[in-house]
C-alpha positions in Angstrom: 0.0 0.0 0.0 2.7 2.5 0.8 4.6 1.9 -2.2 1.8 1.5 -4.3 0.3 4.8 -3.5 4.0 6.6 -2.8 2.7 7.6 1.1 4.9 9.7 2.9 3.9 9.1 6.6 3.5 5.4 6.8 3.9 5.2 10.3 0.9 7.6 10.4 -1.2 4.6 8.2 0.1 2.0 10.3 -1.4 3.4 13.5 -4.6 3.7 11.4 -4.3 0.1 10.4 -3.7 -1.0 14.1 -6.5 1.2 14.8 -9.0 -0.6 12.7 -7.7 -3.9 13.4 -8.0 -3.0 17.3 -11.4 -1.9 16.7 -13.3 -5.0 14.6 -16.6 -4.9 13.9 -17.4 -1.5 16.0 -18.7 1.5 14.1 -15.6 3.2 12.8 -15.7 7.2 13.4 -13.1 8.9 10.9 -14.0 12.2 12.7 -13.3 10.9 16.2 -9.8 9.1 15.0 -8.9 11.9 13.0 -9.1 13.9 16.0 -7.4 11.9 18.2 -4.5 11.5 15.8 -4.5 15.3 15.7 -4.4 15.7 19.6 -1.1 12.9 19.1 0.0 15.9 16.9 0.1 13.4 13.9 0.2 15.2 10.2 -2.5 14.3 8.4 -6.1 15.1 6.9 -9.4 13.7 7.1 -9.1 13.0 3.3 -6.4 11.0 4.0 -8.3 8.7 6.6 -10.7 8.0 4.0 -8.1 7.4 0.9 -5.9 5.2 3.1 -9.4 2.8 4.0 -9.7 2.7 0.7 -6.3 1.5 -0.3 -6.5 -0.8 2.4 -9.8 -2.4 0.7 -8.5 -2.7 -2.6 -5.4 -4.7 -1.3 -7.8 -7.2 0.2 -6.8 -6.4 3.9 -9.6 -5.0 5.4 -12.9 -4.3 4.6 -15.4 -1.6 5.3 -19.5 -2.3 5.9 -22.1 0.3 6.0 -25.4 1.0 7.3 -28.1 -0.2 5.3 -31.0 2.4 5.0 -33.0 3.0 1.9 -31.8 6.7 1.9 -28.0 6.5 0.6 -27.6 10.2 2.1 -28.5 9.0 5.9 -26.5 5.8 4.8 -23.4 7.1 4.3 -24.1 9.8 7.7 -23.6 6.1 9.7 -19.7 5.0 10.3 -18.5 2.1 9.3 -17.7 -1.5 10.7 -14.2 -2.8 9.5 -13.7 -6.4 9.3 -10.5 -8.1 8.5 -9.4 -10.4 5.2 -7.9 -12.7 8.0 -9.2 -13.6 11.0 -5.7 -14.1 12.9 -5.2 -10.4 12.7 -7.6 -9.9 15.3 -5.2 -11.6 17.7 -2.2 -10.1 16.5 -3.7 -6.7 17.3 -6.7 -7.3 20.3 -5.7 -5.3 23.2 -8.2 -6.8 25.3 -7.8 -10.9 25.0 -11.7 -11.7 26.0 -12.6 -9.3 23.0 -11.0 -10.9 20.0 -12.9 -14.0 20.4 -16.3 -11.7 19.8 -14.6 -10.0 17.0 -13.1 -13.1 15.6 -16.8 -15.0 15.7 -18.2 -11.6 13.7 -15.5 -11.5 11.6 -15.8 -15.1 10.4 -19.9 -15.1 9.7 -18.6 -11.6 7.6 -16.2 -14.1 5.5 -19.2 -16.8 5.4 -21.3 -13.6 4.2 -18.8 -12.3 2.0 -18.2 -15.3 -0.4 -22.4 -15.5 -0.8 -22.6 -11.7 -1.3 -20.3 -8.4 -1.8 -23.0 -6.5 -0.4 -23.6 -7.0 3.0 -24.4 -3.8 5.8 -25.3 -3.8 9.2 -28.8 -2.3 10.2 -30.3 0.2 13.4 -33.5 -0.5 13.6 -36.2 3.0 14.1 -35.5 2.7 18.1 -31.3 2.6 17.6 -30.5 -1.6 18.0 -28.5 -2.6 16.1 -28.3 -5.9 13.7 -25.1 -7.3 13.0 -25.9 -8.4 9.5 -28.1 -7.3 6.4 -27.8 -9.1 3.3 -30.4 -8.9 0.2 -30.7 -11.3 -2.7 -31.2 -10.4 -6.4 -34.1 -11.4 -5.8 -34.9 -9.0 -2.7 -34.9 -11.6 0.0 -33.5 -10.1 3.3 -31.5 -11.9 5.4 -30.7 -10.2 9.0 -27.9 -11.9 11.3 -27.3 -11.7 14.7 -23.8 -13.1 15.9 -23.0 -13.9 19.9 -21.2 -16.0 21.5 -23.6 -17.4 23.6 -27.7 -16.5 24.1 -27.6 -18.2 27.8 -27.7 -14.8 29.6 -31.4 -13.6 29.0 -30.5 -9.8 28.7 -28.1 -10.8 25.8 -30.9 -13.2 24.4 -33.3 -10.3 25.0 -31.3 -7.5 23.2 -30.3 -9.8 20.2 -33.4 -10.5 19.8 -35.2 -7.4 20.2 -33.4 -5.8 17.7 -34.6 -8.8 15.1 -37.7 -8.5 16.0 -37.5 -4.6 15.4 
């Protein structure tokens, strides 16, 4: 990627790349990590947040899922969930160890998604919960995925759930 695109602060992209590989399948905020690099008095622009996810998609290392709504304008307002090309990357970045198994589950029902369908979003129901997954057919069958490691705990089993129902 660095090479490829001739950039000049490549320790600059490889915090954002640690960033999004600490941060699997959690709505990505550009704004909020551009601001914090800033505050780290890193050189850089929002522009470049968004080039440099890009690059990173179109070598196959991480990918970027949006918010399905019918409006593209109040899809696009949503952030992101990033997901890697390889699930071992969680590990080699989780700062928490009880996370990446979480992330690692999500991340491998995305690469189950992902070889059925290229486009696959996550959805926020009217009342804000969120659904892991949203997948339509060509022929306009939805599909909406919850992923958890376990339902045993009835407040998990209530909000997974709930936002399903919704």
């Amino acid at each position: 990627i660095i090479e490829r695109h001739k950039i000049s602060n490549a320790s600059i992209l490889e915090r954002w790349i640690s960033h999004c590989l600490q941060n699997v399948s959690a709505p990505l905020s550009i704004n909020k990590v551009y601001n914090h690099f800033k505050s780290l008095g890193l050189q850089l622009s929002k522009n470049n947040l968004y080039e440099w996810l890009e690059y990173i998609e179109d070598a196959y290392c991480l990918f970027a899922v949006g918010c399905y709504n019918l409006s593209e304008r109040k899809s696009s307002l949503k952030p992101k969930k990033i997901y890697p090309a390889d699930v071992g990357l969680i590990s080699a970045y989780a700062v928490q160890p009880e996370m990446k198994i979480g992330a690692a589950l999500e991340a491998a029902v995305f690469r189950a998604l992902r070889e059925k369908s290229e486009k696959i979003h996550y959805y926020i129901t009217e009342q804000g919960w969120e659904v892991d997954f949203f997948t339509q057919s060509h022929e306009g069958a939805i599909t909406l995925i919850q992923v958890t490691l376990s339902l045993a705990d009835k407040n998990t089993q209530a909000r997974e759930i709930r936002a399903l129902r919704q």
